[in-house]
N, C-alpha and C positions, 0 to 999 in steps of 0.2 A: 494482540498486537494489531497497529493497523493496518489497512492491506491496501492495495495500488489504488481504487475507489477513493478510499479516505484519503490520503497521500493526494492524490490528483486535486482533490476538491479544499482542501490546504492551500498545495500551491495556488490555485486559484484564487481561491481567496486571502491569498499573501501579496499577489502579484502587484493590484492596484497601487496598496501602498510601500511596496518596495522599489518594484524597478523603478529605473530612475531616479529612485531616492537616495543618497546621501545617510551614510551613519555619521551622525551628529554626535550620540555619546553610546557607548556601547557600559553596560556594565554586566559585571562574573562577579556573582555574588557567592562561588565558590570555584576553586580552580582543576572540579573536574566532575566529571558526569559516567557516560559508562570507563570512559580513558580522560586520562588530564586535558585539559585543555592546552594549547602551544602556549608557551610561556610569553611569548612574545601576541598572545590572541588580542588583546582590545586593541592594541596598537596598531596593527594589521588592517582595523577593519576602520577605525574613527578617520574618519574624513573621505572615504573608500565610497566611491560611488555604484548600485545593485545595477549593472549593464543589463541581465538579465534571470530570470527565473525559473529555471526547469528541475524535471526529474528524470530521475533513472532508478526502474523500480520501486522500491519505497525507500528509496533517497531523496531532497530535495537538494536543488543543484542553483547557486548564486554567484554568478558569473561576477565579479569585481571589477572597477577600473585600474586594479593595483594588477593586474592579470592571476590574480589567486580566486580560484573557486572555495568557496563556504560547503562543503557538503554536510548533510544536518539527516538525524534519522529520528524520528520521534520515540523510539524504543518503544515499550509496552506501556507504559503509564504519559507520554509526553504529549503535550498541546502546543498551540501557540493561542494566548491570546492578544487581540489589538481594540486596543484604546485611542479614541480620540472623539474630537465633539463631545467630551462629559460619556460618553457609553461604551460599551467592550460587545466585543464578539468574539466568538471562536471558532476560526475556521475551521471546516471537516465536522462530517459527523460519524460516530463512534457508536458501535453496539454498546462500550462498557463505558460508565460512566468518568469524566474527567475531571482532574480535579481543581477549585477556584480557590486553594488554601495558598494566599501571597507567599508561605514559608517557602513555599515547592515555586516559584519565580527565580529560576537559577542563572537563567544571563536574559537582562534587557536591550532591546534597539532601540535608541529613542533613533528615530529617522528624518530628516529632511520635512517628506511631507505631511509633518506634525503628528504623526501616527507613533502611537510607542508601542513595540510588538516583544512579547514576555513568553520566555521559552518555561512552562510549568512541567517539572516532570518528578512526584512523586519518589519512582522507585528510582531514577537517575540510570534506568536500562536506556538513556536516549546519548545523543553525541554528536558532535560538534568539533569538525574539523577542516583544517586549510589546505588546500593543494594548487600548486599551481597548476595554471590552464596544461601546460604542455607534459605535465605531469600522472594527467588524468587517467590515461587508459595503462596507467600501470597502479594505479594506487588498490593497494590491495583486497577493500574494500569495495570494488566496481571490477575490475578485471575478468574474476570471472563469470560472473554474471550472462544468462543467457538471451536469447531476445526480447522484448518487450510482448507481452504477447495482444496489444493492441496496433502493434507496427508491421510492415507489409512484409519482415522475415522472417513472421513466428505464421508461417502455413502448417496445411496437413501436412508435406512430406516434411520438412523438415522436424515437426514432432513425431512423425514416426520414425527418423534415421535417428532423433533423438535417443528415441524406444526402444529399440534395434537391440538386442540380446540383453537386457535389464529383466532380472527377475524380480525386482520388486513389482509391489502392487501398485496399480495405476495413481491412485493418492498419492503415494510415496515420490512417485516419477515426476507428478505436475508440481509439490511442492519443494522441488531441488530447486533452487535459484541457478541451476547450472543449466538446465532446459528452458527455464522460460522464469523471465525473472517478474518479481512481484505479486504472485499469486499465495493467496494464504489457506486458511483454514474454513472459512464460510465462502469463500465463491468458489474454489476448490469442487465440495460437496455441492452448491445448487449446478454448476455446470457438468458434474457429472449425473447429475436426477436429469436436466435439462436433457441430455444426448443418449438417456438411458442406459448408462455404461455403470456396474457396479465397483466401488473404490478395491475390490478385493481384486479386481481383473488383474492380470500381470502385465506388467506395461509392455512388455516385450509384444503382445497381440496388438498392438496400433502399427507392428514395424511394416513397412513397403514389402508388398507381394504384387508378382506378376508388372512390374514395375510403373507402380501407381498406388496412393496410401489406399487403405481398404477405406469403407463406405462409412464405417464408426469412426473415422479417425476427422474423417471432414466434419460430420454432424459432433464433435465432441468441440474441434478447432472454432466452429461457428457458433457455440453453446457458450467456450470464453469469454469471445468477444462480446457477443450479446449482453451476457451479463455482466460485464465488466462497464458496457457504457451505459446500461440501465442504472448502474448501483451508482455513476459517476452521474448521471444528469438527475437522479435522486438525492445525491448531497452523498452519497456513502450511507452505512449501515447505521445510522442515528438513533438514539434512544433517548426517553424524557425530558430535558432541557437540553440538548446538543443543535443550536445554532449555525447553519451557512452566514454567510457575512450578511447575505440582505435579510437577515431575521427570520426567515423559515425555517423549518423543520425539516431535517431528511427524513424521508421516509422508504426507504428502499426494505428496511427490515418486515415492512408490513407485507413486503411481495416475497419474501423467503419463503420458496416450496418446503425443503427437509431441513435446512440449519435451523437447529434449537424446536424442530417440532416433532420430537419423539411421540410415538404413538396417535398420532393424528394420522386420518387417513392421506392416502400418496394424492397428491392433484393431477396426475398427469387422467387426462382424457380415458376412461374405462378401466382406469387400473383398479379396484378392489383390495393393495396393500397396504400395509400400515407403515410409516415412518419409525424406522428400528436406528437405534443409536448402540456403536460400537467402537470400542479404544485402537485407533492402530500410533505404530511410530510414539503412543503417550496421548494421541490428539484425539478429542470427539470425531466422531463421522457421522453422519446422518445423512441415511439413505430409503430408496425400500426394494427388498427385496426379493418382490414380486418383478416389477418391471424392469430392474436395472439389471442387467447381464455383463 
């Protein structure tokens, strides 16, 4: 699935030809994806001008001038792509590859500024729904959601009050969308190589003692963020043909220390382990553990 990198670098590259554009014609070439569609959806949005474009988490967030927000989730298989000038791109790059089969084109934008943006989603794990503005911080899908963790209220203490008597493993802890929202399965594991912390740790050991977070809890907080905007000024985790809007390649997957490098050795500076891969929660890990405690 994609994770906040990808999502970021999406909206970004949505942005230009959406806000301030205008849905000219909207089509649902089926009337439902992971949930129905609102029955009343193409109506809603044709002639609805994009005020604005953000995210929350791996949400994308399309502010309307009807005052109803679009909130859109690309599920595990979902793209966007945009057409215009004779050429397509797709914004976001993705580790697993995406797919260009027009069958999987389940709702079009044709938009104002001549851009047609084509929601493709394969397994139809993605979604697409309306809420009004005033509506938002209750819609059940964002509520509980916890900080962003590139925003100025996902610090060390609050991840460790997060922490604070949780027995699961530290993995476990950073991928609750309830602690810190939008973090997944690959940055997850490089920002715990990154701070040296191994995913079996108990999250409970990040919690605040002698009141102040301990020394692992900062260097794990700053290993996030790092990673998070290296993989976002990289285009996301992109693989063989996966496209940013101006025609380049991401390449972030190339700087992956342990995701997907089982048995290779650790890169951290004098370490001499090997990169070991292990199932927790159902999910690969990829760590080593020599260095990571």
């Amino acid at each position: 699935m994609p994770e906040l990198p990808e999502v970021e670098t999406v909206r970004r590259g949505l942005a230009p030809v959406m806000e301030g554009a205008r849905f000219d014609k909207v089509l649902a070439h089926r009337g439902d994806l992971r949930w129905p569609l609102p029955k009343d959806f193409v109506k809603r949005l044709e002639g609805r001008t994009v005020t604005g474009l953000g995210r929350r988490a791996k949400y994308l967030l399309a502010d309307l001038s009807s005052g109803d927000v679009l909130v859109m989730h690309l599920g595990m298989s979902g793209s966007f792509r945009v057409s215009r000038d004779g050429g397509d791109a797709t914004p976001g790059g993705y580790y697993h590859e995406r797919s260009k089969a027009l069958a999987h084109d389940h709702v079009v934008f044709q938009m104002s500024s001549g851009a047609t943006v084509s929601f493709n989603d394969p397994r139809r794990f993605g979604s697409m729904k309306l809420v009004p503005r005033g509506k938002l911080d209750d819609e059940p899908l964002l509520r509980a959601l916890g900080p962003e963790p590139l925003g100025n209220a996902f610090d060390a203490t609050m991840l460790a009050q997060a922490c604070a008597g949780k027995k699961t493993s530290l993995k476990a802890a950073l991928l609750d969308q309830t602690i810190v929202a939008g973090l997944g399965n690959i940055y997850v594991c490089e920002a715990l190589n990154r701070s040296l912390l191994s995913p079996k740790r108990q999250a409970s050991t990040l919690a605040v003692r002698s009141g102040a977070p301990h020394e692992r809890t900062v260097r794990l907080v700053d290993a996030i963020k790092t990673v998070l905007n290296e993989a976002i000024a990289a285009g996301g985790s992109s693989l063989r043909d996966h496209k940013r809007t101006d025609g380049s390649l991401g390449d972030f997957q190339h700087n992956f220390r342990v995701y997907d490098r089982e048995g290779q050795p650790c890169p951290t500076p004098g370490c001499k382990g090997t990169i070991k891969r292990i199932v927790q929660n159902g999910r690969s890990t990829f760590f080593c553990p020599v260095c990571q405690k």
